[in-house]
N, C-alpha and C positions, 0 to 999 in steps of 0.2 A: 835197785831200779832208780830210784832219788840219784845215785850220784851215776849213773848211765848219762839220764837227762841233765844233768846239770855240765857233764863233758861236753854231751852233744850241742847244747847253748852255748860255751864256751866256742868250741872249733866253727857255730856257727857264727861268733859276733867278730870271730879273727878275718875270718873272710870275707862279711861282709865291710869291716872299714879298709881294708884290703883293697877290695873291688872300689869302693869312695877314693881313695888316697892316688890308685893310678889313673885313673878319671878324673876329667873337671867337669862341675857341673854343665858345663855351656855347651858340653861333649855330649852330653847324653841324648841321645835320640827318643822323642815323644813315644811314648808310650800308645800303640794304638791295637784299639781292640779289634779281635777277629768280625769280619764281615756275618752276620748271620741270613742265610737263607733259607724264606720261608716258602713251603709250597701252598700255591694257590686254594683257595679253601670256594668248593665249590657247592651249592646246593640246591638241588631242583626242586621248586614249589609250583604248587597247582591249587588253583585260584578257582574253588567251585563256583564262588556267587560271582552273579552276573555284574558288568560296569554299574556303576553309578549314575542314573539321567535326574537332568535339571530341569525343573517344568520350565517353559520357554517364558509365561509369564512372569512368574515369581526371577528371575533372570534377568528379564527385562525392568520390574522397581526396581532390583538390584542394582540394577544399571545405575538408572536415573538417581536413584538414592546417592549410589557414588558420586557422578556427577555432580549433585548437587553440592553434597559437604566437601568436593575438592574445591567447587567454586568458591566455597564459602573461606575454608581456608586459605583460599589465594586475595580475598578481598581481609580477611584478617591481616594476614600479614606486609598486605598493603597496607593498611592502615599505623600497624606496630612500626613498620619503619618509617613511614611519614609524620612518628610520632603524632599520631591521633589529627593532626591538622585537619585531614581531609574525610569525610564521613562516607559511608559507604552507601550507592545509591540505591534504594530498594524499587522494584517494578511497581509502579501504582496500575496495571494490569489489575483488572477483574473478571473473573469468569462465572459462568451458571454453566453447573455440571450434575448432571443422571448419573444413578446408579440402578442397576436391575441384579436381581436373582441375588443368592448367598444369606448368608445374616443380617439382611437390613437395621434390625434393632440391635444387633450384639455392635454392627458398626456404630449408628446412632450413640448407645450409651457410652461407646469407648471414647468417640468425640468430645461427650457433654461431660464426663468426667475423669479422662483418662490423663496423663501426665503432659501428651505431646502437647495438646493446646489450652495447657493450664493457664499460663503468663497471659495469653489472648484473652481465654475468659472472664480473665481477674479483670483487664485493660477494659475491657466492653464493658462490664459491670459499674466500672467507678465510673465512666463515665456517662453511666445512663440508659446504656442501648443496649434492646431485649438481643438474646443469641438466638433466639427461636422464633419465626414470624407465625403471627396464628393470623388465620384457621388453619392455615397449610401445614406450617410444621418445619418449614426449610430452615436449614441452620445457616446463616450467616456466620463465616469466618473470614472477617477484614481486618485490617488497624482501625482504632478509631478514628481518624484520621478523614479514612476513606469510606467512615458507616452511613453519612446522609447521604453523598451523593450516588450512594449504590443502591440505597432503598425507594429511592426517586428517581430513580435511573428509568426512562422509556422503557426500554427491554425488561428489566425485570415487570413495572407494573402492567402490560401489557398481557402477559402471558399469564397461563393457571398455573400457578405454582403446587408442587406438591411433594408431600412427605420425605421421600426420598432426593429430593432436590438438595444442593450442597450450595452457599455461593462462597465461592469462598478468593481472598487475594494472590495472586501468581506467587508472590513472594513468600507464603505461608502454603504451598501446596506441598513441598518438601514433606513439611509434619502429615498430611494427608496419608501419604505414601509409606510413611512410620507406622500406623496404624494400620494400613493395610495388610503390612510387611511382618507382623506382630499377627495376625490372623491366619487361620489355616486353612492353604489351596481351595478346599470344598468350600469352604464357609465365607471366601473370601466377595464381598460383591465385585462384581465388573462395571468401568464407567461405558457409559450410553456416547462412545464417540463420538457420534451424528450430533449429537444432540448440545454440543458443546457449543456454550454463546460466550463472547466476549461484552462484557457491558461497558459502553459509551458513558464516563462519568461528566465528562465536558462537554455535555448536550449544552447546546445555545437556549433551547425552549424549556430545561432540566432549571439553568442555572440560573435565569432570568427572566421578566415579565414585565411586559409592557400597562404601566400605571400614566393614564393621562398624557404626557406628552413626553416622562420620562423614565427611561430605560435603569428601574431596579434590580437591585438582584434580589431572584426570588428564595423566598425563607423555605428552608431545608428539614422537614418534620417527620418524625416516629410515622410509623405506620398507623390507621386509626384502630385496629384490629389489638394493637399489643398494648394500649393505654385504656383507662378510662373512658368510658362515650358520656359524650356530651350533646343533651338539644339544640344546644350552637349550628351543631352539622347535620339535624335531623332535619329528613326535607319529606312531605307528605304528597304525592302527583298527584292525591285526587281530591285532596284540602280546597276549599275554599276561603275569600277572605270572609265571607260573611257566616263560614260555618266555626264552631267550638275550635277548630284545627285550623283554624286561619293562622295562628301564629307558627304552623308549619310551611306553608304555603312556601315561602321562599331561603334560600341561605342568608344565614344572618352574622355567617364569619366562619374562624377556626375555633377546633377544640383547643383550648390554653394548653391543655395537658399534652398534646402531638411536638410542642416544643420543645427543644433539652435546655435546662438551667442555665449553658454554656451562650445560649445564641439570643437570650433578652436583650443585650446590651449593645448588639449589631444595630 
């Protein structure tokens, strides 16, 4: 059997330098492989569960949530290729915004310590200004930048504020909408449309006061509700000067404490 095979490798290596020798290589036509066809592969499925629906609201933050981080990335990247020269203009817009029905307190704590408006929290704190106005409870969300002249804003002090009240900056409502978005459908609160204010922080009567013959600008202070009380600002209607409570009878100034550390030197 050994020398069968060893003929048959022989009579094969004769023929094939054979075939090499009257051939040139430049002769040889490529080698190409057989075409293969495949038959269509075909299979029918049947799809019990019904489509997929999108609640229309949860859809709609969707939206806007998009929106808003496209915006944001097109003002990034403005910035990157203007190598940083030119800074990005943020809305000094403020609004006062209702919320009714859902989780009002599961909203509430996600705000006061959840991740979105941590950097805010921090920024309010160092600089002195409470996040939570009392008695009410409303939570201011602004820069601080923009906390005095929102909390002395006509519109806001005009009105009864309450619990569920939010005020929060245009610019920061994006993170609003994270929090919401993070909440489920049933438990989510709904904002009070109607009820949306925009607050006026360049009130002429907000920003200044008329002293004697000239035109100061008027000082910018905490709410009296979230500081310390002082006698300074306690006033008695039915005092006397000649009774015990005379020295209530009239105002006799500011509370020191309604001022931020920031604004003595004005």
């Amino acid at each position: 059997v050994n020398q069968q095979k060893r003929r048959l490798a022989n009579v094969l290596r004769r023929s094939w330098n054979q075939l090499v020798r009257a051939s040139p290589a430049s002769a040889n036509p490529p080698t190409q492989l057989p075409e293969l066809t495949l038959e269509p592969v075909i299979e029918s499925v049947a799809h019990a569960d019904p489509p997929a629906r999108r609640d229309p609201e949860l859809a709609a933050l969707q939206a806007d949530l998009q929106w808003a981080e496209d915006v944001e990335n097109c003002i990034r990247d403005g910035a990157t290729s203007d190598g940083g020269a030119q800074q990005a203009q943020l809305s000094n817009k403020v609004n006062l915004i209702s919320f009714r029905s859902g989780k009002g307190e599961l909203f509430r704590r996600m705000i006061l310590q959840d991740k979105e408006f941590k950097h805010l929290r921090k920024s309010l704190k160092n600089h002195g200004y409470p996040l939570v106005l009392q008695p009410s409870g409303t939570i201011v969300l602004v820069r601080p930048d923009q906390y005095l002249e929102t909390v002395n804003s006509h519109a806001l002090r005009s009105r009864t504020l309450k619990r569920y009240n939010v005020v929060i900056a245009e610019s920061e409502e994006h993170l609003l909408n994270d929090v919401l978005l993070r909440m489920a459908s049933k438990q989510r609160p709904r904002e009070n449309k109607g009820d949306r204010v925009e607050l006026d922080l360049y009130s002429f009567v907000v920003n200044f006061e008329l002293r004697r013959t000239f035109i100061c600008k008027a000082p910018l202070l905490l709410v009296a509700d979230t500081v310390t009380q002082s006698t300074t600002e306690a006033v008695r209607s039915n005092a006397s000067a000649s009774s015990s409570f005379g020295y209530f009878v009239h105002v006799r100034g500011r509370n020191p404490r309604r001022r931020v550390l920031s604004t003595w030197s004005e």
